[in-house]
BALOBA-1460 file (C-alpha; in Angstrom, 3 decimals):
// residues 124
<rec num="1" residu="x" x="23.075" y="28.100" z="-20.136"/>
<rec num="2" residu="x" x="22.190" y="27.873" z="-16.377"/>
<rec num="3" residu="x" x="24.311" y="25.221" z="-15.849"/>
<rec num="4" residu="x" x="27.518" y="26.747" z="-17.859"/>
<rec num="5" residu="x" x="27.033" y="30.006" z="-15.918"/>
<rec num="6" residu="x" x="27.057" y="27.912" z="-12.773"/>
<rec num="7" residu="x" x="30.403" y="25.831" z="-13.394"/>
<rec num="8" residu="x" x="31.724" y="28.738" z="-14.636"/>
<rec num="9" residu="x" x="30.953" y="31.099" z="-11.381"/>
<rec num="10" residu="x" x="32.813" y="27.259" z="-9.634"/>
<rec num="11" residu="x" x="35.354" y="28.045" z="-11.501"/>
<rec num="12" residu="x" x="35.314" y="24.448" z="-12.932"/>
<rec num="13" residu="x" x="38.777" y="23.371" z="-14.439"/>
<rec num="14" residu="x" x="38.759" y="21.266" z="-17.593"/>
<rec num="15" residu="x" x="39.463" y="17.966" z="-16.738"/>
<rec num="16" residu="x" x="37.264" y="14.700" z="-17.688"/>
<rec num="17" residu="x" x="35.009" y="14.847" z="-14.799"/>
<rec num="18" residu="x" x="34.320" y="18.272" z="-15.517"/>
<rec num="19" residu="x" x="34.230" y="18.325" z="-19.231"/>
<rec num="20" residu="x" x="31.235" y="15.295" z="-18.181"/>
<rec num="21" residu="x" x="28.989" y="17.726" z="-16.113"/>
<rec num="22" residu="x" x="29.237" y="20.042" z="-19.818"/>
<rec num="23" residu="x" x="28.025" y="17.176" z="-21.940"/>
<rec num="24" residu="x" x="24.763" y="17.411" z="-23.949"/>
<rec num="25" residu="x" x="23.773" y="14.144" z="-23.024"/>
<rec num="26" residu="x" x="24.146" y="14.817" z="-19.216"/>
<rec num="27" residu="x" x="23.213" y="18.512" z="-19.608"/>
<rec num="28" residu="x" x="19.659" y="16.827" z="-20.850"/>
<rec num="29" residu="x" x="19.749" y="14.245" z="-18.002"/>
<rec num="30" residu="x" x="19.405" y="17.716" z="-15.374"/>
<rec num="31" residu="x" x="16.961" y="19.438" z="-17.148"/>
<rec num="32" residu="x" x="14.516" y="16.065" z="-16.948"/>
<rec num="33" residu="x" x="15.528" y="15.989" z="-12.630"/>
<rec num="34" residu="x" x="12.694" y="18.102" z="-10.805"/>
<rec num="35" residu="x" x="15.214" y="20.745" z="-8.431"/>
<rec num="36" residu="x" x="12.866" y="21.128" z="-6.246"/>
<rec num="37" residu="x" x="15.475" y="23.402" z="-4.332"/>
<rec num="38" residu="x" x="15.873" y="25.625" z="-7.500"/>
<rec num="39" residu="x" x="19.086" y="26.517" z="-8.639"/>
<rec num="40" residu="x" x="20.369" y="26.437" z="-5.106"/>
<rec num="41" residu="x" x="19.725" y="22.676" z="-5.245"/>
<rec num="42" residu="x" x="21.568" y="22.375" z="-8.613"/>
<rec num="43" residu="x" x="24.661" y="24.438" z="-7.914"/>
<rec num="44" residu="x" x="24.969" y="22.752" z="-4.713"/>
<rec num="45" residu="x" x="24.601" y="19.428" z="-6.820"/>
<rec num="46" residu="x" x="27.761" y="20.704" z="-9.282"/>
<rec num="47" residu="x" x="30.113" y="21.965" z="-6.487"/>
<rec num="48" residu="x" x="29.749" y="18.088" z="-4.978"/>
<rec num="49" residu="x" x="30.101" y="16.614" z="-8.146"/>
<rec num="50" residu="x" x="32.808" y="18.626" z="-9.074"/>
<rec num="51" residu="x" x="34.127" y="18.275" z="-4.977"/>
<rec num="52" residu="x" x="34.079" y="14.098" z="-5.903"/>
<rec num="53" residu="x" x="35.125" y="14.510" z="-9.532"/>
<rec num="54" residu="x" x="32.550" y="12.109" z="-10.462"/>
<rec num="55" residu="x" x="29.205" y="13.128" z="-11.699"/>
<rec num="56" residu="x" x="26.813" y="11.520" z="-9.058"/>
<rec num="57" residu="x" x="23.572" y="9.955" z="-9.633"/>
<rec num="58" residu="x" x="20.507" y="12.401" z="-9.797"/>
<rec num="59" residu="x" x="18.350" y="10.259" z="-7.455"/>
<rec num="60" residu="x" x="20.318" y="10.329" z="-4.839"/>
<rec num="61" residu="x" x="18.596" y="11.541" z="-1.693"/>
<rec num="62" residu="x" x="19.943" y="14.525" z="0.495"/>
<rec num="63" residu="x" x="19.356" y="13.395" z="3.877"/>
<rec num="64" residu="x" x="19.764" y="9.437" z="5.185"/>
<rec num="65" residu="x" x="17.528" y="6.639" z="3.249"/>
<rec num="66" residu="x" x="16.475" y="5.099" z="6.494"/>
<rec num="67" residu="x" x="16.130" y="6.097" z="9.760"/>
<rec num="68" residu="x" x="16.659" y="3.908" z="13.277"/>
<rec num="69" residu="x" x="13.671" y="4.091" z="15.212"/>
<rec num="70" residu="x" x="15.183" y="2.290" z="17.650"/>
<rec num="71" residu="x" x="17.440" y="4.373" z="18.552"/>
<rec num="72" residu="x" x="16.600" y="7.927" z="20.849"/>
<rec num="73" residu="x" x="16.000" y="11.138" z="18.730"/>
<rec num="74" residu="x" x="19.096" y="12.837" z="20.125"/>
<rec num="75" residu="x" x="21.079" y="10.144" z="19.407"/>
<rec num="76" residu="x" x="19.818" y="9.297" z="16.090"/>
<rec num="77" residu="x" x="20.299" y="13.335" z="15.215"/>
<rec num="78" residu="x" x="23.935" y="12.640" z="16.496"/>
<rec num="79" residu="x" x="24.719" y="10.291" z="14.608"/>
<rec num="80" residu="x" x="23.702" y="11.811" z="11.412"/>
<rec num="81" residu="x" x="25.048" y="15.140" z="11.886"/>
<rec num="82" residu="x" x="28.455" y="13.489" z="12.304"/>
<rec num="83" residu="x" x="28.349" y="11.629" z="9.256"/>
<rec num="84" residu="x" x="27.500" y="14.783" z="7.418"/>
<rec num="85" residu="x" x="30.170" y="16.175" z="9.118"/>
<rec num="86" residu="x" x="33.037" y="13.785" z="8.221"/>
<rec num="87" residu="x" x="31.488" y="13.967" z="4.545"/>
<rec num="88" residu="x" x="31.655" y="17.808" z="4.759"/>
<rec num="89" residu="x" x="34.986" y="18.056" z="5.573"/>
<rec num="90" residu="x" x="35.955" y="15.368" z="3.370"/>
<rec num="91" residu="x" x="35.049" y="17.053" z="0.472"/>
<rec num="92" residu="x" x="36.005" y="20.754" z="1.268"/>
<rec num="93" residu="x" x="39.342" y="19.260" z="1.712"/>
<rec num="94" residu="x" x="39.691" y="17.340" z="-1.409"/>
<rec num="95" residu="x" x="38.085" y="20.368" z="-3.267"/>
<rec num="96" residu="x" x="40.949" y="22.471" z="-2.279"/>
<rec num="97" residu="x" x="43.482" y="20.052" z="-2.692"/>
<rec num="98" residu="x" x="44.230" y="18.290" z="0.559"/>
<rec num="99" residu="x" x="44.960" y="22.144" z="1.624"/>
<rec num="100" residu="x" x="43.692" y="22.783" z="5.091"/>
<rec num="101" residu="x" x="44.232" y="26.313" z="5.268"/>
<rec num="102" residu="x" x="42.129" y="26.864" z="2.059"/>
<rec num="103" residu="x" x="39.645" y="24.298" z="3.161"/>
<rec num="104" residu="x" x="39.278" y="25.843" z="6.210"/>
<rec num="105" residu="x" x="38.727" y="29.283" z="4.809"/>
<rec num="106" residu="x" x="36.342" y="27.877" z="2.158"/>
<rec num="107" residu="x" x="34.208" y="26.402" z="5.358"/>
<rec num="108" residu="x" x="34.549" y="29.322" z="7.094"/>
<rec num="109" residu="x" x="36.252" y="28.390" z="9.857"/>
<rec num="110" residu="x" x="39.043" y="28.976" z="11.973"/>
<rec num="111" residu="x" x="42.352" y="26.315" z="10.538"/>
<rec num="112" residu="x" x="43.008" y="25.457" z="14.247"/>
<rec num="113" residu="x" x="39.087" y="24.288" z="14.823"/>
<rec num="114" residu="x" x="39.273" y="22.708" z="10.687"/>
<rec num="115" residu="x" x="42.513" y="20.828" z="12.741"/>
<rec num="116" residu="x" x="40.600" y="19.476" z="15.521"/>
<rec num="117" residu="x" x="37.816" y="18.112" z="12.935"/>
<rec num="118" residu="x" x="39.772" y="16.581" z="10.961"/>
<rec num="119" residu="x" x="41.343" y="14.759" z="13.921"/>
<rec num="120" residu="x" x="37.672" y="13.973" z="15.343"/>
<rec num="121" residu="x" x="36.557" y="12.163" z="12.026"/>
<rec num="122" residu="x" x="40.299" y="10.636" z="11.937"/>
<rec num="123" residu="x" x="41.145" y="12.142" z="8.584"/>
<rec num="124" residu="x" x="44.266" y="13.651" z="9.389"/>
């Protein structure tokens, strides 16, 4: 029920990848994953996979599988942050569409700054 109210609140279309994340089989998948972030951790989990339009493995970890010691904390941090950020905006865009001007109101941003992102991370 959790996870119908969830897609539901997404506003989750009915298409195949969608009509997936519904499934008994995969419903029954979730409920054996721990969430240790609660439902915050599993809606987050639905808007990406329903972001990719792909349900996405349940192991997959949050934050980077290895880090370079070798590299200097800041620039280690820097690195990562602007990966996340290219992935971000990848996927608020292709959520709405390939719409900036929703994407960038989704973010909650100003368009002109979503622009210059988007530029940055050489996806527009």
């Amino acid at each position: 029920m959790l996870v119908q109210s969830i897609l539901a609140s997404l506003g989750a279309p009915d298409t195949p990848s969608a009509r997936a994340l519904r499934s008994p089989e995969f419903i029954e998948e979730m409920a054996r994953h721990a969430w240790p972030g609660n439902v915050r951790e599993l809606r987050n989990y639905l808007e990406r996979c329903l972001a990719l339009r792909e349900t996405l493995p349940l192991e997959a970890p949050a934050g980077p599988e290895s880090v370079d010691l070798t590299r200097p904390l800041q620039e280690a941090r820097e690195a990562w942050n602007l990966a996340f950020e290219r992935r971000y905006l990848s996927e608020v865009l292709h959520r709405h569409d390939d719409n900036v001007t929703r994407a960038a109101r989704a973010a909650r941003v100003d368009r002109a700054y979503f622009h210059r992102l988007l530029r940055r991370h050489g996806l527009r």
